[in-house]
N, C-alpha and C positions, 0 to 999 in steps of 0.2 A: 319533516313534520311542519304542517303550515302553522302560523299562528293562531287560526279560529279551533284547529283541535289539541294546542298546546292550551289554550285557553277553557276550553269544553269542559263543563263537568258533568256526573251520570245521570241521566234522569232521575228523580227521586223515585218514582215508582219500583222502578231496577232496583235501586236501594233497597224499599220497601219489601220488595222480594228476597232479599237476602236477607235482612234481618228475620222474617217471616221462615226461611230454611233453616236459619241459625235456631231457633227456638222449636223446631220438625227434630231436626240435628240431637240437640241436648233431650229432649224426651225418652232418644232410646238410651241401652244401658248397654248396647253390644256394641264393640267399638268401630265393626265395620260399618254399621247402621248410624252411626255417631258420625262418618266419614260421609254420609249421603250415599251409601250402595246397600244393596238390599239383595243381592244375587250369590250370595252365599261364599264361603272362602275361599272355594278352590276357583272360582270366576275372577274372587278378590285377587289372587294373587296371578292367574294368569293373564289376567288383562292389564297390568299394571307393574311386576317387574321388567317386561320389555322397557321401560325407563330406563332399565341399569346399563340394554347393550352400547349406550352412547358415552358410557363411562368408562373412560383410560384408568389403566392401573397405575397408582397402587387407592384410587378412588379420589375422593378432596371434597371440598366444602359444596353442599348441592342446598340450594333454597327454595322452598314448594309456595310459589305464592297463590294461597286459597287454601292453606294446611290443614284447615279445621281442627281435627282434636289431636293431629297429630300423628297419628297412628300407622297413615300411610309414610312418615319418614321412618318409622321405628322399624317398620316391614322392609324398609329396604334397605336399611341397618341391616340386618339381618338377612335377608338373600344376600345383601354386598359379600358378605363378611365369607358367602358358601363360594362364594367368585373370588375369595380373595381381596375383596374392594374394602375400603373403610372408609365409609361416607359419615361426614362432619354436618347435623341437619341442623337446617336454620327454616325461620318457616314466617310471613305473617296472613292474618287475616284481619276481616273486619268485623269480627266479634269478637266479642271480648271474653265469651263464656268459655268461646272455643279456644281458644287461645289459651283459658288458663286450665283448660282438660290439656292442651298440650305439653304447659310448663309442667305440671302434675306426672305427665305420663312418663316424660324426658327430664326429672330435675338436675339430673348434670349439664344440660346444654338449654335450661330456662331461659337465661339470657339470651340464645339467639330467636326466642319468641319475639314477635311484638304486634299488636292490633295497628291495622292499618287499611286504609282502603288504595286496594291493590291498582287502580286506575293515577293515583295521585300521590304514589309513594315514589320517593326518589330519595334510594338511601345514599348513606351518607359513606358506603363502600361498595365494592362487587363482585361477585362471587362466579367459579370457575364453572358451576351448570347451575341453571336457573328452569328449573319445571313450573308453568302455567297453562292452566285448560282454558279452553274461550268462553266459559259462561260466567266467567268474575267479570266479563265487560258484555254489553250488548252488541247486535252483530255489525252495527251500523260501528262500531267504535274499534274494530279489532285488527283491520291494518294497523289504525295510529297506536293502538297499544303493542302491536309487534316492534314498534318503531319506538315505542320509550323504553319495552325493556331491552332492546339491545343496545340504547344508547346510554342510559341509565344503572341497569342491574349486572349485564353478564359483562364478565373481563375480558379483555383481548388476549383472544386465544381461547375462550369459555366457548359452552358450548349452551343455546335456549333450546329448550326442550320443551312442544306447543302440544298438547294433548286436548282429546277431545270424546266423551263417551255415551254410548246412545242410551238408547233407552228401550229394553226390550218390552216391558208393560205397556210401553204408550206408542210401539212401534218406530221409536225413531231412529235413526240413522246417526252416527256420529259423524261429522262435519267433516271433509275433506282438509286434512289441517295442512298438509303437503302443498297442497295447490294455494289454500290461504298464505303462505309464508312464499311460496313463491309470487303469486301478486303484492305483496309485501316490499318485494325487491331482494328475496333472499334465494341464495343459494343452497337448496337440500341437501341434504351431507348421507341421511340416513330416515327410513320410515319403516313404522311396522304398525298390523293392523292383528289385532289379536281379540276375536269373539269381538263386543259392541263398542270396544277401545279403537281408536287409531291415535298414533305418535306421529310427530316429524321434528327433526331436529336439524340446526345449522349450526354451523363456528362461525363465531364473532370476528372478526381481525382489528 
């Protein structure tokens, strides 16, 4: 990573746009709608437990950065658990509402909340899978973010997990995240594309 985009911060407008979804978000009262999807459960879950097939047994600590309320770790809590898997959810984002609809929803595992702007967090551990979608950073910003979270977040021998999902209202197309992680400089391990979802994943070393 060069210095001019270890240095980079988001445009504030991007910002602006996220807090502006954050408060879209908190309006609704339904929790998949709370999550920013709108296509109903049975979409919810098939576009989005494909996350789990990059999950070795017997599961371990997965962190969703851009978690929102939360909801979508509890859902895979639970599919884990139909596989066998026992995932340990750790989550943040950059609001603060959402965040605490997540501590609320998961109060045995509050603590592994915490608000944070996912472009400029560098915790202060690392976790065995790391799930991130490409619309926490703008497009122009998403190599160098592929390149902090593997240097930063997932553990060696973890596995990042880069998702990406369209948009069937407004006709869009979810981002080739496969090819993105390969200009990246990474090596694909595993990808699935399921309805307006696609995943891609690599191991860390």
């Amino acid at each position: 990573m060069s210095e001019g985009e270890e240095r980079a911060r988001l445009p504030e407008e991007f910002l602006e746009r996220l807090r502006r979804l954050e408060l879209a978000y908190l309006a609704a009262d339904d929790p998949i709608r709370q999550s920013g999807f709108s296509g109903g459960a049975e979409r919810w879950r098939r576009e989005r437990e494909a996350i789990l097939d990059c999950v070795d047994p017997p599961g371990g600590e997965l962190v969703d950065v851009g978690c929102a309320n939360g909801f979508l770790l509890e859902c895979l809590m639970q599919w884990g658990r139909e596989r066998g898997l026992e995932i340990v959810p750790h989550g943040i984002d950059i609001g603060e509402g959402l965040i605490a609809k997540a501590r609320e929803r998961l109060p045995r595992y509050a603590g592994n909340f915490q608000t944070a702007n996912a472009w400029e967090w560098a915790p202060q551990r690392r976790y065995r899978y790391v799930y991130a979608l490409c619309d926490v950073a703008p497009r122009e910003f998403l190599k160098a973010y592929v390149g902090r979270l593997r240097e930063r977040v997932v553990e060696r021998g973890g596995k990042l997990i880069l998702g990406s999902y369209g948009n069937r209202g407004r006709g869009e197309r979810a981002m080739d995240v496969a090819e993105l992680l390969r200009a990246s400089g990474c090596r694909v391990s595993g990808e699935r594309e399921r309805g307006e979802a696609r995943l891609a994943w690599v191991e860390v070393e």
